[in-house]
C-alpha positions as CSV (number, residue, x, y, z in Angstrom):
1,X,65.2,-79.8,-235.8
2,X,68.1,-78.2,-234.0
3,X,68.9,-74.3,-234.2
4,X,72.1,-73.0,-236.1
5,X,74.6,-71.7,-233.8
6,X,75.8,-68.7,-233.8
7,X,79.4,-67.6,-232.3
8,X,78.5,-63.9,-231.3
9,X,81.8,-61.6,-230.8
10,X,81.4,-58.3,-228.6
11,X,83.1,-56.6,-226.3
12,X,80.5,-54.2,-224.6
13,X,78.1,-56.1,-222.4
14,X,75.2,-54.3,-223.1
15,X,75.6,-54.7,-226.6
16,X,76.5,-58.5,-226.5
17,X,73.5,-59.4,-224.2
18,X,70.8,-56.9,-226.5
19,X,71.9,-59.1,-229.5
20,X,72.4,-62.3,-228.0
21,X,68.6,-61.6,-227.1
22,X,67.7,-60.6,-230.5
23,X,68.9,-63.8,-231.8
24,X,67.9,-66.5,-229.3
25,X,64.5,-64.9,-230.1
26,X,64.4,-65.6,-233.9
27,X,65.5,-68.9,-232.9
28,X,69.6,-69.6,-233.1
29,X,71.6,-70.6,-230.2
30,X,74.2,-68.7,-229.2
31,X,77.5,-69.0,-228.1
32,X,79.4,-65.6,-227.1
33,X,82.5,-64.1,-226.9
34,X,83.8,-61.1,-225.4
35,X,87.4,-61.1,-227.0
36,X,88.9,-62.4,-230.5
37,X,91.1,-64.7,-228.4
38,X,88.2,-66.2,-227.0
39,X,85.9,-66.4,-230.3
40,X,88.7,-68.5,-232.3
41,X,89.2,-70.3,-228.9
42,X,85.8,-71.1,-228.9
43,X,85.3,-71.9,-232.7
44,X,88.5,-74.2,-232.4
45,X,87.3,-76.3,-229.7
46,X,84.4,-77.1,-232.0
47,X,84.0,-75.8,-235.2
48,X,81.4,-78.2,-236.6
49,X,79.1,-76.9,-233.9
50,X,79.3,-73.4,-235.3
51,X,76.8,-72.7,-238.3
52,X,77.6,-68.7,-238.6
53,X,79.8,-65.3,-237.3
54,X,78.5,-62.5,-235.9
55,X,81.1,-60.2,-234.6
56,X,81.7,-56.8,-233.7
57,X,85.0,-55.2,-235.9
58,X,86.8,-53.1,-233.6
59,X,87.2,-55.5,-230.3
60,X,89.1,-53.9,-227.2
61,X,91.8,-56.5,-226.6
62,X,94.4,-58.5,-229.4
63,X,92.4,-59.4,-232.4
64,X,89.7,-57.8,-234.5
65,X,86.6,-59.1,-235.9
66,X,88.5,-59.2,-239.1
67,X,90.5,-61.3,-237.8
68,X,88.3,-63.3,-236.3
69,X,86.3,-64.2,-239.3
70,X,89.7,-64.6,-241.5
71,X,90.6,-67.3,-239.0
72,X,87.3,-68.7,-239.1
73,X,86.9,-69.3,-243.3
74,X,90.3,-70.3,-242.8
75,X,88.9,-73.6,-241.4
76,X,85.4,-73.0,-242.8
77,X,85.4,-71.0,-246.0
78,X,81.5,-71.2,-246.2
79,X,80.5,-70.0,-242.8
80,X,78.2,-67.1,-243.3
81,X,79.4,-64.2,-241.8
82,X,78.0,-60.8,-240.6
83,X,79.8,-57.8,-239.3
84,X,78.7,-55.0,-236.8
85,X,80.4,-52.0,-235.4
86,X,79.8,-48.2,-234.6
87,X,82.7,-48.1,-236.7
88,X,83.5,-46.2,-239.9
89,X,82.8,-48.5,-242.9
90,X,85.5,-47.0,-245.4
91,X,87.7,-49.8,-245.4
92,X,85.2,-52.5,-244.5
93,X,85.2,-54.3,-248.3
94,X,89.3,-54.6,-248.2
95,X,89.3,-56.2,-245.2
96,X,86.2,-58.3,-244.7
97,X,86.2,-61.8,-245.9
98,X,84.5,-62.9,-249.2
99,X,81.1,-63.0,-249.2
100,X,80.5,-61.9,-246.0
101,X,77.6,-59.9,-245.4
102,X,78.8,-55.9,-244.8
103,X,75.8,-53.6,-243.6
């Protein structure tokens, strides 16, 4: 049985490899990005390959994890998603995508 993939969206290093850790533990394979660009870059290349989101909101360069994920149910409107950030959350339900997971 293959593992789901997971595209993994962060732009701190020590934050994308401590949860690109996490997850290859539990079992997933994991496919990272360190930019927005480069997540739907990445998801376009091959987006049957990609069974889920998890992406930081508030990435340093261009693009957002918003608007990563809106590209992403664009093409996929089932892909789970999950957001994390050190963010504030006040505005996190008007601008995630539907049912995406918000915690």
């Amino acid at each position: 049985m293959s593992s789901i993939v997971v595209l993994l969206v962060e732009d701190e290093s020590m934050i994308l490899m401590d949860v690109e850790h996490s997850l290859v533990d539990v079992g997933f394979e994991v496919v990272s990005a360190t930019s927005g660009a480069d997540a739907i870059r990445t998801f376009d290349d091959a987006p049957e390959r990609i069974g889920a989101l998890v992406t930081d909101i508030r990435l340093s360069l261009g693009l957002s994890g918003w608007d990563v994920a809106r590209h992403i149910r664009s093409v996929n409107p089932n892909l789970p998603v999950i957001y994390m950030s050190a963010d504030g959350a006040v505005d996190w339900p008007s601008l995630g995508v539907p049912n995406s997971i918000i915690d």
